[in-house]
C-alpha angles and dihedrals in degrees: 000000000000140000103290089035095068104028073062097061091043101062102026103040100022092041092231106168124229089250083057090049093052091047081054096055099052082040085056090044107055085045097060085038084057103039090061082078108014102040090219093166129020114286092220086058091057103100090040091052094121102058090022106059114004105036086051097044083050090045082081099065089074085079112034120075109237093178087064128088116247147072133295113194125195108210102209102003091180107176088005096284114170106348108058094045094057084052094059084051098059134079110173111105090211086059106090120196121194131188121209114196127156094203111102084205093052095044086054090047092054093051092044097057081029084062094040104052096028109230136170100244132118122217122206138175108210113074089173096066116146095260128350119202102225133153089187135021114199120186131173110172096006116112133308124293091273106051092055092046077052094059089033088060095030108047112015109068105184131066116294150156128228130207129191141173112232133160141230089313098052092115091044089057091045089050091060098053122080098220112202111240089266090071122083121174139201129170125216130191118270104234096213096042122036095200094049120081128198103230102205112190123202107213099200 
């Protein structure tokens, strides 16, 4: 998929505005700027970085409500990936979204685009902290399953769903974690990969 491919289905079938796109597209710039010295994303996914890396971080928007009130949290947001890209996607100021991110570069990266194109995230560094107030956990290149099921049980009290990008092996994954009776699972295509599967997890 290249470039315009993906831009399309951005803004047709994902609904990102031209303002978004823009935003993208400075997003896009000072990564490539920074990955010259900090190697934040693969240098051979560079050129895909569009489909790669963005698109598939937006993909999830398809199953998070923007119009409610709570929090969303990346655990181990890296580059931005997801959860940058969905906050540039929102636009409800009752919606909160929080990076987590244990790289002291990264986390200098994310203020930095945060700063330059001025939008409403906050970026930490702790994801064990005692207890986190999340609705939805997203996570792309964070732990295993059950690690984050650990955290999820562990640390957030309340209700949630979690998402997160996996890839061919993503039932194999779900087959090796003993989920309590309060967890249900579905997966769902990944609409920039056919192997790869989005695993969204209900916490009653």
């Amino acid at each position: 998929m290249n470039e315009q491919d993906a831009k399309k289905i951005l803004t047709k079938e994902l609904k990102f505005s031209k303002s978004d796109i823009s935003h993208l597209e400075t997003f896009k710039n000072m990564l490539l700027e920074y990955n010259v010295k900090y190697n934040l994303i693969s240098k051979n996914t560079e050129k895909l970085i569009w489909a790669r890396h963005i698109l598939d971080s937006a993909q999830l928007i398809r199953y998070i409500d923007f119009t409610a009130k709570g929090n969303l949290v990346d655990f181990g947001s890296g580059a931005g990936f997801p959860g940058f890209i969905l906050a540039i996607f929102n636009k409800n100021p009752e919606f909160h979204v929080k990076l987590y991110e244990k790289s002291p570069v990264k986390r200098e990266f994310l203020s930095k685009i945060k700063n330059k194109i001025n939008i409403e995230i906050e970026i930490l560094e702790n994801v064990y902290e005692k207890e986190i107030s999340a609705n939805i956990i997203v996570s792309r290149a964070f732990k295993k399953l059950d690690q984050i099921i650990k955290i999820s049980r562990e640390i957030i009290k309340k209700p949630h769903k979690i998402i997160i990008l996996k890839g061919k092996n993503a039932q194999a994954e779900i087959n090796n974690v003993s989920l309590a009776s309060n967890y249900s699972y579905k997966l769902e295509n990944s609409i920039t990969d056919i192997d790869s599967k989005i695993i969204i997890i209900s916490a009653r």
